[in-house]
Backbone as CSV, one residue per row, in Angstrom:
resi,resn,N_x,N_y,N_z,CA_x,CA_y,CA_z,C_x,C_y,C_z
1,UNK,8.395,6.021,78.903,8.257,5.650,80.306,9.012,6.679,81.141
2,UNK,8.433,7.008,82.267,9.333,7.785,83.394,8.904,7.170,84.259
3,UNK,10.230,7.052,85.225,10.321,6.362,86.731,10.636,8.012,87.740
4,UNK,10.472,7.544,89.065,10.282,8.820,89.738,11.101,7.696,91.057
5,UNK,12.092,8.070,91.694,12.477,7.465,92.925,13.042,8.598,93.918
6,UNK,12.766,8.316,95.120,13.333,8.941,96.398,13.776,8.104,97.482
7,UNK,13.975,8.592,98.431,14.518,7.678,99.822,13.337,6.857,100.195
8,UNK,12.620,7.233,99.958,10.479,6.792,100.658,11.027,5.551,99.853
9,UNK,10.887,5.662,97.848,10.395,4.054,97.147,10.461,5.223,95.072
10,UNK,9.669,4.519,94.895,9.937,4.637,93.550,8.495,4.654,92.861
11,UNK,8.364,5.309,91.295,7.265,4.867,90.867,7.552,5.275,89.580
12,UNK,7.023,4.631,88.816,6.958,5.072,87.325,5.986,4.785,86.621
13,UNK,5.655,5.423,85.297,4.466,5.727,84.543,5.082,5.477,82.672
14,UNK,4.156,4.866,81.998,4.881,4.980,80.679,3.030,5.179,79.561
15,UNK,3.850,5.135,78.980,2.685,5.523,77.360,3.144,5.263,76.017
16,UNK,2.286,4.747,75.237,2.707,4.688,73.891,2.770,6.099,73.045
17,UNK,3.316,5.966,71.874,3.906,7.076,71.156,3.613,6.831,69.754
18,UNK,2.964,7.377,69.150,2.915,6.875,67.798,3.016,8.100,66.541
19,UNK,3.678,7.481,65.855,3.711,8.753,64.569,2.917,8.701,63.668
20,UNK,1.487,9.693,63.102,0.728,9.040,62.625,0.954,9.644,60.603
21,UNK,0.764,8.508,60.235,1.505,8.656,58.772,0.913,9.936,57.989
22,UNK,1.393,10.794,57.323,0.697,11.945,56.474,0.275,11.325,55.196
23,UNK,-1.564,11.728,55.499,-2.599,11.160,54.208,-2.556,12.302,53.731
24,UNK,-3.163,12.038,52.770,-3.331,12.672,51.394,-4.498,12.363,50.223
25,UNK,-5.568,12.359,50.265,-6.222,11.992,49.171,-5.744,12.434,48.119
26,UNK,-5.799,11.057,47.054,-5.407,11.492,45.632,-6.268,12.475,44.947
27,UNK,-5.362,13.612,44.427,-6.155,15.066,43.779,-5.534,14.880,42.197
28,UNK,-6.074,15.809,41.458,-6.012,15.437,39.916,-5.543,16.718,39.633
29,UNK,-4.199,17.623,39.675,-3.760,18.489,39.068,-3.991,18.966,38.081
30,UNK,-3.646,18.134,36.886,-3.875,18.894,35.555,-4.496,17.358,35.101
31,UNK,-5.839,17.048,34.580,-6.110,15.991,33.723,-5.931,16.156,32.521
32,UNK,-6.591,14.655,32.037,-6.542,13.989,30.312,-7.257,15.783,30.103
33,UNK,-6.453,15.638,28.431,-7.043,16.529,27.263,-8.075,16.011,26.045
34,UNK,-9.144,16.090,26.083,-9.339,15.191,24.603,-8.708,16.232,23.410
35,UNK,-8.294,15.087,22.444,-7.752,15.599,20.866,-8.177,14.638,19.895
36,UNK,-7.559,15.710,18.937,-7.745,14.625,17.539,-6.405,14.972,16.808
37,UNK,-6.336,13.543,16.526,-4.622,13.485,15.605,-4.988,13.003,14.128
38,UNK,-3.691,13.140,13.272,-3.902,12.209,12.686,-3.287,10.599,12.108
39,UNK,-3.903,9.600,11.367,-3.451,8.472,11.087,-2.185,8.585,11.083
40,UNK,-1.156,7.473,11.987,-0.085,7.627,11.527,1.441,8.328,12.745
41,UNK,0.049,9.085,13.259,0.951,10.269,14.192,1.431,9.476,15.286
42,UNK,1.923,10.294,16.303,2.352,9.950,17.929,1.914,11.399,18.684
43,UNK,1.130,10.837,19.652,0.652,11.566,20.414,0.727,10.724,21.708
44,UNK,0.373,11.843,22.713,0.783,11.944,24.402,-0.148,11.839,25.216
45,UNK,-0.881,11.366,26.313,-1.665,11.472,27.426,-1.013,12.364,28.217
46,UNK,-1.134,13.129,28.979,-0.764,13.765,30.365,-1.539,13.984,31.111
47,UNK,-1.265,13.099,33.089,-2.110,13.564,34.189,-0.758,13.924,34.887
48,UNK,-1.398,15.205,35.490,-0.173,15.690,36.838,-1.198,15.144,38.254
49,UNK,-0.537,14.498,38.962,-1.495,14.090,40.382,-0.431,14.286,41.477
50,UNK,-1.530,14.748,42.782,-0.768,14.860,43.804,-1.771,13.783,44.782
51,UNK,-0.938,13.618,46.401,-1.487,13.014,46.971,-0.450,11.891,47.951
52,UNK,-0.639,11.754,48.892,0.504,11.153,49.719,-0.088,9.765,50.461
53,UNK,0.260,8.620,50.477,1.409,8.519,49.314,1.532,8.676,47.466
54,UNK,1.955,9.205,47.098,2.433,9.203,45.674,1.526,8.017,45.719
55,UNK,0.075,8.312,44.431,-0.919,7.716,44.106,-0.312,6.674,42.320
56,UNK,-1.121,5.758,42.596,-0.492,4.683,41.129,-1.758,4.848,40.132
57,UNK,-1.318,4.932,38.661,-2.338,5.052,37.623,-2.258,3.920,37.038
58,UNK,-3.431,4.016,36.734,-3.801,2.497,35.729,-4.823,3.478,34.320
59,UNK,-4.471,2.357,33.290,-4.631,3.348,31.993,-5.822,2.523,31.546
60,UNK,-6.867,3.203,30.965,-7.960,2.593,30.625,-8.477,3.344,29.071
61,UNK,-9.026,2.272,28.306,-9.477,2.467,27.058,-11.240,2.083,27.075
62,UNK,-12.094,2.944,26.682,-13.447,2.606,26.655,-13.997,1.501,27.668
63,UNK,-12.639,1.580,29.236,-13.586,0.992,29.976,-12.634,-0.777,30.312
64,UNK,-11.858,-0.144,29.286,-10.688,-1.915,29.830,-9.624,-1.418,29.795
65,UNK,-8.713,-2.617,30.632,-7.069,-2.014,30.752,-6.598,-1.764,29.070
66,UNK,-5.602,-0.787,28.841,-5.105,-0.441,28.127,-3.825,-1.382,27.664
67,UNK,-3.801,-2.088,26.669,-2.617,-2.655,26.077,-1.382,-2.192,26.300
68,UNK,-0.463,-2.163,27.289,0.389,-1.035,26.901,1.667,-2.148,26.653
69,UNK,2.458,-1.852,25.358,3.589,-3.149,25.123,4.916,-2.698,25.186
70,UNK,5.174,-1.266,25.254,6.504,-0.519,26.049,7.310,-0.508,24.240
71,UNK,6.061,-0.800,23.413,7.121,-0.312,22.005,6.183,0.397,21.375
72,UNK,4.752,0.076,20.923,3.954,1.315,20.590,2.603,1.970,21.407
73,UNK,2.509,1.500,22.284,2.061,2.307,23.283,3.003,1.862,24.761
74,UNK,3.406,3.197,25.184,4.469,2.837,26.703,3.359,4.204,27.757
75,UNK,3.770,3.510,29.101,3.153,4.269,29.995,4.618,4.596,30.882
76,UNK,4.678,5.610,30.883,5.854,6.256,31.794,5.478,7.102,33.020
77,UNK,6.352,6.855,33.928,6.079,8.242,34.930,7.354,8.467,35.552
78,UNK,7.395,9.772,35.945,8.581,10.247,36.494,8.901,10.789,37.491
79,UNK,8.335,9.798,38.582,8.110,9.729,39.981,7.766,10.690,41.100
80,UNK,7.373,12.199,40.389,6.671,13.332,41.221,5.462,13.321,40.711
81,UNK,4.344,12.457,40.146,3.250,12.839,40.223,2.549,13.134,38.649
82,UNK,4.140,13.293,37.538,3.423,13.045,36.339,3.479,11.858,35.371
83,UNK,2.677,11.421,35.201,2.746,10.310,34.376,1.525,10.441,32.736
84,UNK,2.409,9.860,31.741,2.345,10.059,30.471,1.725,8.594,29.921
85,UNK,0.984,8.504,29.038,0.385,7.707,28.098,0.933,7.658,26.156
86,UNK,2.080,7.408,26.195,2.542,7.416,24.555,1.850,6.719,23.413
87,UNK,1.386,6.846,22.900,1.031,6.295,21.454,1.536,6.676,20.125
88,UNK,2.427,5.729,19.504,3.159,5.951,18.363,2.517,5.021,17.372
89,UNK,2.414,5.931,15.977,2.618,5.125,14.877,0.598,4.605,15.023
90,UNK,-0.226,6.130,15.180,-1.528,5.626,15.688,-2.369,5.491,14.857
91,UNK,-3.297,4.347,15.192,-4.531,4.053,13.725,-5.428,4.479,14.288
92,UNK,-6.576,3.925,13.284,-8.003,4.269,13.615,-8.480,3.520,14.734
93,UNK,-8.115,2.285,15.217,-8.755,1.447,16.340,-8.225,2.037,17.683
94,UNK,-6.760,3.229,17.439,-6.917,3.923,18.437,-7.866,4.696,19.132
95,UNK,-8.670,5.086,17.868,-9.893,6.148,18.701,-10.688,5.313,19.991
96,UNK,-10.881,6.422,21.034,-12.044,5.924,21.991,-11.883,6.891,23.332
97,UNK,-12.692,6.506,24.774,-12.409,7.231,25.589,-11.647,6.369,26.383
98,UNK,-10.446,7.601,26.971,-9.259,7.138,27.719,-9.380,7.755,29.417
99,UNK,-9.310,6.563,30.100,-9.524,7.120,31.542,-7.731,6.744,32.189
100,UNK,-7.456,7.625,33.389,-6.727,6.830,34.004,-6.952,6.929,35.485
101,UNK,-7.024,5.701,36.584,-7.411,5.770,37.681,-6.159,6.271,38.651
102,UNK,-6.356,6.879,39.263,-5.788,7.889,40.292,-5.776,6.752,41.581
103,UNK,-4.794,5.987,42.404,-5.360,5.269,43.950,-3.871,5.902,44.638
104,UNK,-4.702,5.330,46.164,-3.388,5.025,46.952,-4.282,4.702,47.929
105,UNK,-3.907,4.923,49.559,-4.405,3.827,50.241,-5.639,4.880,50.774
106,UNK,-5.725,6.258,50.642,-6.712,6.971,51.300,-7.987,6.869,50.053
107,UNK,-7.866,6.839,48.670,-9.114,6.894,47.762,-8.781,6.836,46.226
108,UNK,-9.473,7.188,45.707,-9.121,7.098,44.357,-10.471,8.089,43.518
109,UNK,-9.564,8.621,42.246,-10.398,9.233,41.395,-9.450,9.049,40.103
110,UNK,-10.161,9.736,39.389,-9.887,9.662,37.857,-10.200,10.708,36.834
111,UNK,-9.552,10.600,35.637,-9.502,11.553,34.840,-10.120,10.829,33.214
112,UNK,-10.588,11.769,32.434,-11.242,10.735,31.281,-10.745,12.249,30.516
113,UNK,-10.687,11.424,28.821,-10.657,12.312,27.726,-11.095,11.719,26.559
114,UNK,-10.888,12.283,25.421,-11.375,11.280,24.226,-10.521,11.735,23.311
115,UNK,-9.990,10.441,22.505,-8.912,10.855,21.911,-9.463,9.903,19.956
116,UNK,-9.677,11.104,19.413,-10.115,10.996,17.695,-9.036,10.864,16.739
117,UNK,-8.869,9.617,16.246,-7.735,9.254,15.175,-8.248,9.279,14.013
118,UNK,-7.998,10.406,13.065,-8.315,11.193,12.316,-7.639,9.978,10.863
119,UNK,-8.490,9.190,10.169,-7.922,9.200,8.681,-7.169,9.136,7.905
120,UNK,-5.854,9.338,7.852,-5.116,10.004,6.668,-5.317,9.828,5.627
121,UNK,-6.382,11.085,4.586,-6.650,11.117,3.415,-5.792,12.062,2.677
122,UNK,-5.716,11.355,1.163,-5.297,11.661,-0.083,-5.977,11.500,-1.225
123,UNK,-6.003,12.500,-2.078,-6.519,12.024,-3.929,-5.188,11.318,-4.055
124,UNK,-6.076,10.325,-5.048,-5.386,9.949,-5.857,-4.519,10.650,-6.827
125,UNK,-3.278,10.063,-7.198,-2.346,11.145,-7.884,-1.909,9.911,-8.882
126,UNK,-1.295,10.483,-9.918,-0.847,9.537,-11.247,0.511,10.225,-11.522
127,UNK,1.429,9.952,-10.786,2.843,10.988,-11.022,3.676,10.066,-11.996
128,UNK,3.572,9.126,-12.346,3.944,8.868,-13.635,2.923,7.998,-14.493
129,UNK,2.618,8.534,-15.506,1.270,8.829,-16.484,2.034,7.498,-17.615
130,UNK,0.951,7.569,-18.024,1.078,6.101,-19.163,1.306,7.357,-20.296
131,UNK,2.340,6.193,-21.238,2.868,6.524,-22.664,2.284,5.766,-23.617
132,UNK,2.340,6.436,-25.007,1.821,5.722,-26.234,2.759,4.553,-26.274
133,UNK,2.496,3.421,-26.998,3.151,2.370,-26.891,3.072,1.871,-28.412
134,UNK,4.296,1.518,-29.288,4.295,1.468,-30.464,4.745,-0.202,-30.655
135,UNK,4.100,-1.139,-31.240,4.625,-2.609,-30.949,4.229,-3.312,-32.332
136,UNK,5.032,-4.743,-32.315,5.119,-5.437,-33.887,4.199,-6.396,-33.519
137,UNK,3.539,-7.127,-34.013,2.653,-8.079,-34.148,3.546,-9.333,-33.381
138,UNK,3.381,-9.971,-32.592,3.775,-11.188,-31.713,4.859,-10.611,-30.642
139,UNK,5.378,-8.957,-30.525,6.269,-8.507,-29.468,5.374,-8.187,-28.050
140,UNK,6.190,-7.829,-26.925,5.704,-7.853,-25.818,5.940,-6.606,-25.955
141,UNK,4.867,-5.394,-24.647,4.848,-4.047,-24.412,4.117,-4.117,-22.983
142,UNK,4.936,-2.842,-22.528,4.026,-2.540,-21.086,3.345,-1.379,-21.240
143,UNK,2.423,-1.308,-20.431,1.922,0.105,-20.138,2.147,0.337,-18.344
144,UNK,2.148,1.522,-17.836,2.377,1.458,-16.749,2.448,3.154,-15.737
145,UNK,1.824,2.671,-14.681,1.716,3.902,-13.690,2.319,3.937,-12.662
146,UNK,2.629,5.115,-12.295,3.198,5.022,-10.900,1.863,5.978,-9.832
147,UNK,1.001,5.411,-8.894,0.031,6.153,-8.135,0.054,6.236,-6.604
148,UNK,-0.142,7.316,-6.212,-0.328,7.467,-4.412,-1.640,8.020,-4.325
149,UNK,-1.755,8.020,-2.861,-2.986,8.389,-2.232,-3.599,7.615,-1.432
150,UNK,-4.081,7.829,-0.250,-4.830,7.392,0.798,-6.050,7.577,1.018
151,UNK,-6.576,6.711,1.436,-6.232,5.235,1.232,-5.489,4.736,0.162
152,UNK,-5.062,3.520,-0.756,-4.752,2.818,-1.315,-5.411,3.353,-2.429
153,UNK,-5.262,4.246,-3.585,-6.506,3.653,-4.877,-7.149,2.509,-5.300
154,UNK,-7.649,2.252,-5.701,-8.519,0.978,-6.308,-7.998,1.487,-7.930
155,UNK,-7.390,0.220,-8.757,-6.941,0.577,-10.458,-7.821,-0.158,-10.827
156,UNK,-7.965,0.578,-11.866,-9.366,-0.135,-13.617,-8.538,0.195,-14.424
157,UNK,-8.524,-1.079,-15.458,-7.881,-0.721,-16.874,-8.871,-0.540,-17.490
158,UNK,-8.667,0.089,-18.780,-9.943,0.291,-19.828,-9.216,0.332,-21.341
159,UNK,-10.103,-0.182,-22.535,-9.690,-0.120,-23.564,-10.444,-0.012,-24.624
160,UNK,-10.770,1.365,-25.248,-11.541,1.931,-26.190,-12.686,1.976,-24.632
161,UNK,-12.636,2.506,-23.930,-13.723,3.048,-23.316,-14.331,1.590,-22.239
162,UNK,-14.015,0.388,-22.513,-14.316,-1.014,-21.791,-13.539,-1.186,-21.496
163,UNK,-13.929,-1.934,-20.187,-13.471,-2.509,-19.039,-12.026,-3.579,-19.612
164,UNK,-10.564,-2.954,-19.647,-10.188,-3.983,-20.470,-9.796,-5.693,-19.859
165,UNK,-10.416,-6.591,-20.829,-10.322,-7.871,-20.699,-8.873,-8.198,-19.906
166,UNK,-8.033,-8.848,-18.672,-6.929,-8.954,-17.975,-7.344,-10.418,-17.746
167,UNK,-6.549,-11.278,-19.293,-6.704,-12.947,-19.060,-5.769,-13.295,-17.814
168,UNK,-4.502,-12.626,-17.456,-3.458,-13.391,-16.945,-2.174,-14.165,-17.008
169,UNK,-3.022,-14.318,-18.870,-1.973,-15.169,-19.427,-1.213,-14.125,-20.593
170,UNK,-1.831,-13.518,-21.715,-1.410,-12.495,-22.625,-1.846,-11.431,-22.419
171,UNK,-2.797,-10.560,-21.543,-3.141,-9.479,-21.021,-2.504,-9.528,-19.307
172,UNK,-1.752,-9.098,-18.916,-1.533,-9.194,-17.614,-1.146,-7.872,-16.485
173,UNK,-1.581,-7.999,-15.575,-1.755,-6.556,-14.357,-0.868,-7.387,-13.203
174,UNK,0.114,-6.622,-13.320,1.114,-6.374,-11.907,0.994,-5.244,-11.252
175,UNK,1.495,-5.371,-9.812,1.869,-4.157,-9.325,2.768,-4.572,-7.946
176,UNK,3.340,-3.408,-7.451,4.264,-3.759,-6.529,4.125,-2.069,-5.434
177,UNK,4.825,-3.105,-4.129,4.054,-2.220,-2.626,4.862,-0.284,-2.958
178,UNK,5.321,-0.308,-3.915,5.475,1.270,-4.272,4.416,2.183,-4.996
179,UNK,3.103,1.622,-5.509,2.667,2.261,-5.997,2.320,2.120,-7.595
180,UNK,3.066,0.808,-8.378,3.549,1.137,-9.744,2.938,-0.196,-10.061
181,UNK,2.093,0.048,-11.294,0.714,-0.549,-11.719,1.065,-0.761,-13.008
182,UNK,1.169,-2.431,-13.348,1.661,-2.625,-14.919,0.837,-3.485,-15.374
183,UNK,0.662,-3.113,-17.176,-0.269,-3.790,-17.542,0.685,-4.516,-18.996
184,UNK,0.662,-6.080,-18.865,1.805,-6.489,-19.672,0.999,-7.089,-21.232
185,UNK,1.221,-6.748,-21.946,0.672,-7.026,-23.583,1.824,-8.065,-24.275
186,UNK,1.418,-9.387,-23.843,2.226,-10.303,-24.972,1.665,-10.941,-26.218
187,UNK,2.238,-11.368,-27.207,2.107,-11.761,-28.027,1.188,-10.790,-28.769
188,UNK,1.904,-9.772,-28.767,0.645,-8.664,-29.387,0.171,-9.147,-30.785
189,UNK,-1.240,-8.623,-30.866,-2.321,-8.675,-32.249,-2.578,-7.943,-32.954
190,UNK,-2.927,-7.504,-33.516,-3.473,-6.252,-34.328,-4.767,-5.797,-33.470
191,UNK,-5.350,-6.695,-32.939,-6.773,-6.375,-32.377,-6.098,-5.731,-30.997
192,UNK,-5.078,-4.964,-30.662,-4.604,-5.060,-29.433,-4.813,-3.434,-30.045
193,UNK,-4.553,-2.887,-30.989,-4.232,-1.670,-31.011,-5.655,-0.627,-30.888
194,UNK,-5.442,0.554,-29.695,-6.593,1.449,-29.533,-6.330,2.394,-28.207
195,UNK,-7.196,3.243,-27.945,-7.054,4.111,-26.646,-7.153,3.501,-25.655
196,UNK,-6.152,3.494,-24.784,-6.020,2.546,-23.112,-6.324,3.973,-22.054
197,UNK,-6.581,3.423,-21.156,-7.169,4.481,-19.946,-6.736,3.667,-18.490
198,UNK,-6.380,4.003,-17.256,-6.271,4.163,-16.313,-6.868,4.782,-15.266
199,UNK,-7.599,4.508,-14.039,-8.437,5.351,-13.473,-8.089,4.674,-11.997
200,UNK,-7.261,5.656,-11.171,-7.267,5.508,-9.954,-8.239,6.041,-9.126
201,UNK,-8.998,5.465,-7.988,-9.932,5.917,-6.997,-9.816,5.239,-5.468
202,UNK,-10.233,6.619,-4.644,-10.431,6.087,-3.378,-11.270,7.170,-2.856
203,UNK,-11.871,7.270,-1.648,-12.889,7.969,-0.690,-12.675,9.817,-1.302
204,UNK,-11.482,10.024,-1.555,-11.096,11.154,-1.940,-11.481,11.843,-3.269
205,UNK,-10.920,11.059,-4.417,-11.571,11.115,-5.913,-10.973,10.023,-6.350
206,UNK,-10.332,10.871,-8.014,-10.242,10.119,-8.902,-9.210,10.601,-9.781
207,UNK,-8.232,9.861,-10.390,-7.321,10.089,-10.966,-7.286,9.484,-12.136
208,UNK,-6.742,10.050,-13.408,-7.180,9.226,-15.135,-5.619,9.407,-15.547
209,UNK,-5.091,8.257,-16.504,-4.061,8.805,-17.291,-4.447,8.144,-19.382
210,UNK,-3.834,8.544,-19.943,-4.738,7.646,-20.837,-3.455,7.668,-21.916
211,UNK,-3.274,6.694,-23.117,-2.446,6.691,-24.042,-2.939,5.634,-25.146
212,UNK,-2.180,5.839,-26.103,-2.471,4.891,-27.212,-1.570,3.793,-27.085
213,UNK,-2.286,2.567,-27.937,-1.453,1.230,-28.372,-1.541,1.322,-29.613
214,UNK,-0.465,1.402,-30.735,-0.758,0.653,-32.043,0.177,-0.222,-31.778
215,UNK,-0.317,-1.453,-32.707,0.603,-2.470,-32.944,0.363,-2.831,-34.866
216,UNK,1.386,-2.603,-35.175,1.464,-2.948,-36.903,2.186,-4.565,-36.779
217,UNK,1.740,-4.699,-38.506,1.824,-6.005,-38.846,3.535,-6.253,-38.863
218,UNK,3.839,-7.632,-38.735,4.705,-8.133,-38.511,5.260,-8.171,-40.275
219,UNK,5.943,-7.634,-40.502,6.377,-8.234,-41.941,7.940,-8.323,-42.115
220,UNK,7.741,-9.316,-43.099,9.374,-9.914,-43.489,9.934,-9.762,-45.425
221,UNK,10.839,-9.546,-45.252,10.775,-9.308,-47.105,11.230,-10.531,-47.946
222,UNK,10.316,-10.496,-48.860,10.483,-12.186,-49.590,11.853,-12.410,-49.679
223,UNK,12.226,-13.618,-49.982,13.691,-14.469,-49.767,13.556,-15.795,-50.529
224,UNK,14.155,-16.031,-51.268,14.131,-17.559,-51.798,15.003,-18.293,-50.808
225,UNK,14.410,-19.198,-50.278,15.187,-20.029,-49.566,15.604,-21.788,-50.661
226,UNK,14.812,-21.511,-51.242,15.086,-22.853,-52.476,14.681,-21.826,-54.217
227,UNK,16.327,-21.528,-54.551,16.232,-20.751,-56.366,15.716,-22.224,-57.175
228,UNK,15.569,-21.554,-58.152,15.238,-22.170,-60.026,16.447,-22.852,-60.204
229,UNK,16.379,-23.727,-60.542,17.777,-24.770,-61.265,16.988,-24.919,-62.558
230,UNK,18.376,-24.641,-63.544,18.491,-25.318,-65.063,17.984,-26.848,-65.113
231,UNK,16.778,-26.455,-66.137,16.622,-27.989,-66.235,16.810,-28.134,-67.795
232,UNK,16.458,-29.485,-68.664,16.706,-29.816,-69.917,15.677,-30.940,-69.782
233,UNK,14.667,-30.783,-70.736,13.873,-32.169,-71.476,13.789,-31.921,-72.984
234,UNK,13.049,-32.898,-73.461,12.834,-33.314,-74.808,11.434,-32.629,-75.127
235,UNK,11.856,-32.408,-76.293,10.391,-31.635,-76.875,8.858,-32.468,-76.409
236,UNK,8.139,-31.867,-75.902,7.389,-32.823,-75.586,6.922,-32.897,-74.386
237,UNK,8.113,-33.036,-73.677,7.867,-33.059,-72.240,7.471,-32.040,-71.555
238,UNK,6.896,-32.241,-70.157,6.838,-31.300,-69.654,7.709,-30.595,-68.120
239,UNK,7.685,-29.411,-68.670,8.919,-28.827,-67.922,8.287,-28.668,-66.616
240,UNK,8.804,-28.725,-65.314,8.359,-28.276,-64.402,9.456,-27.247,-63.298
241,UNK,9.738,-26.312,-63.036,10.231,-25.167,-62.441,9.508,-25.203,-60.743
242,UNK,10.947,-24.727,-59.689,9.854,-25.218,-58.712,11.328,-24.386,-57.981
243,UNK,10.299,-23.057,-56.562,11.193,-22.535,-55.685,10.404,-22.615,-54.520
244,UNK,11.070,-22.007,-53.487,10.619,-21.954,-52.338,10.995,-20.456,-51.796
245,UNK,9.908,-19.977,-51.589,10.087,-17.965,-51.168,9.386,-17.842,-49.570
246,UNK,9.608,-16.931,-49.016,9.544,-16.953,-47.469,8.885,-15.284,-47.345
247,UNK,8.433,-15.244,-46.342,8.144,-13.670,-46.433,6.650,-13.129,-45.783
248,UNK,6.368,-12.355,-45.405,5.184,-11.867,-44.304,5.036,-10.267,-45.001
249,UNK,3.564,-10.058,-45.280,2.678,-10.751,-45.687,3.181,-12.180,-46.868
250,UNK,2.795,-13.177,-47.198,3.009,-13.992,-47.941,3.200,-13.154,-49.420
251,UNK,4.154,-13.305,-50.202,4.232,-12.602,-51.026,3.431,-13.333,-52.349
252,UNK,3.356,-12.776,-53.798,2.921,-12.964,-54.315,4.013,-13.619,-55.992
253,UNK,3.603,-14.309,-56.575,4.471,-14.942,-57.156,4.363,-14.891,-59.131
254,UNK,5.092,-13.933,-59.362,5.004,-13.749,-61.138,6.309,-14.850,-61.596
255,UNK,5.653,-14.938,-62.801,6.601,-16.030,-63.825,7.103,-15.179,-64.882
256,UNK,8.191,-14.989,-65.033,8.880,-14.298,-66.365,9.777,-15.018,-67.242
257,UNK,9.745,-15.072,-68.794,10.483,-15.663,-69.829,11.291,-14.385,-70.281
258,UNK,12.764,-14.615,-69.650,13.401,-13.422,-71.010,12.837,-12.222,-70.797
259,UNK,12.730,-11.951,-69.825,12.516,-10.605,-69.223,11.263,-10.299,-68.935
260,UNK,10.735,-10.886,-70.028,8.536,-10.155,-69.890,7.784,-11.482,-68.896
261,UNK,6.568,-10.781,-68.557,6.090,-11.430,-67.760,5.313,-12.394,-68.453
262,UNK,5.136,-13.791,-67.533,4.098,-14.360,-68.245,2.904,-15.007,-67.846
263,UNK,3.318,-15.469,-66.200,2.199,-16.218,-65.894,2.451,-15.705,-64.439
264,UNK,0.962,-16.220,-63.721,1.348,-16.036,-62.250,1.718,-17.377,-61.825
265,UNK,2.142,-17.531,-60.568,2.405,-18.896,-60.123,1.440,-19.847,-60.414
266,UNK,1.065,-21.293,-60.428,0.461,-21.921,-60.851,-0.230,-22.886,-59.443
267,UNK,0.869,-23.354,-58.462,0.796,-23.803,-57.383,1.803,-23.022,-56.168
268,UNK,1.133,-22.793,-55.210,1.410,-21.906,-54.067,1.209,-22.915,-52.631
269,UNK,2.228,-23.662,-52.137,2.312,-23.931,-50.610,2.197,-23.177,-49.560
């Protein structure tokens, strides 16, 4: 306002004043990159944007808001205009196209990329290989691997070339989240003994380790657990002699008089 006065009278005049705010349409400095990582990795988004006021991003995946949980994917910015998209610790359902929208109050644009989460493949590997395994008839034995590779292998036992039989109960397959693949043999048989095989696989190949089982017979060495006692009858009678022997294979039973042989056993329990 200005006033104007003299001796005559007075007059004054006024006007508004206004400061008018500095626009800026949002511009896209440096946009998204597409890449490809792989399974597993941590990788980065980067948009540099200018534009006044300082424009806000919103993060988009094939077209929907982006999950972001501030522990494996975080969205950061660092208040001049660049702002980052983190992804740690990334899988395959990461892959897709990534937009992020550019606003403020004059417009909005956007930036897109595509980001390929690559796999992580491995052969199969057998870094500790099965051993021959030497066992007694009714003892327990393991066989056992230690395997990596990515994916996961898939294990087959085999025995003499077939698929080997894994009841659960006396044939049994463990394994544990390291890698290490056991195959447990109780109450071993004789029919247990032959060439065992191992065959790890996944998308990659194939990995073999192979070893023998014998298992021999269980044996024990004869033992009288009940000797011969002196007996005495009358002419006539009849004598009867009587022991008790122990032993694996079952042993076999001679009769001797006075040193020479004479009969074989007569009755055998």
């Amino acid at each position: 306002m200005a006033r104007a006065i003299n001796k005559v009278g007075k007059d004054e005049t006024s006007a508004k004043f206004k400061v008018a705010e500095d626009l800026e349409r949002p511009t896209i400095k440096e946009g998204l990159v597409s890449r490809k990582i792989k399974e597993g990795t941590t990788t980065e988004m980067t948009v540099i944007v200018a534009g006044k006021p300082l424009p806000e991003v919103q993060w988009f995946k094939n077209g929907s808001p982006v999950s972001i949980d501030g522990n494996r994917i975080i969205a950061r910015s660092d208040g001049t205009g660049n702002f980052t998209l983190t992804i740690k610790d990334s899988i395959l359902d990461d892959s897709g196209e990534y937009s992020c929208k550019v606003s403020n109050k004059v417009g909005t644009t956007e930036s897109k990329a595509d980001l390929e989460v690559l796999e992580d493949l491995e052969a199969p590997e057998i870094v500790g290989k099965l051993r021959n395994l030497d066992l007694t008839e009714t003892n327990t034995g393991e066989l056992s691997v230690l395997v990596t590779g990515k994916p996961t292998p898939k294990i087959q036992w085999f025995k003499d070339g077939q698929t080997l039989k894994i009841d659960g109960t006396r044939i049994v397959e463990t394994s544990d989240s390291n890698g290490r693949y056991t195959i447990t043999i109780k109450n071993a048989q004789l029919t247990d003994t032959g060439k065992y095989s191992v065959t790890a696989t996944n998308k990659v190949g194939t990995a073999e380790s192979k070893a023998k089982v014998y298992v021999g017979e269980y044996c024990e060495r004869p033992h009288f657990s009940k000797n011969l006692e002196d007996i005495k009858i009358n002419e006539g009678e009849t004598a009867v002699f009587e022991c008790i022997v122990n032993g694996l294979p079952k042993p076999t039973i001679n009769w001797f008089r006075e040193g020479g042989r004479k009969w074989q056993t007569h009755t055998y329990n």
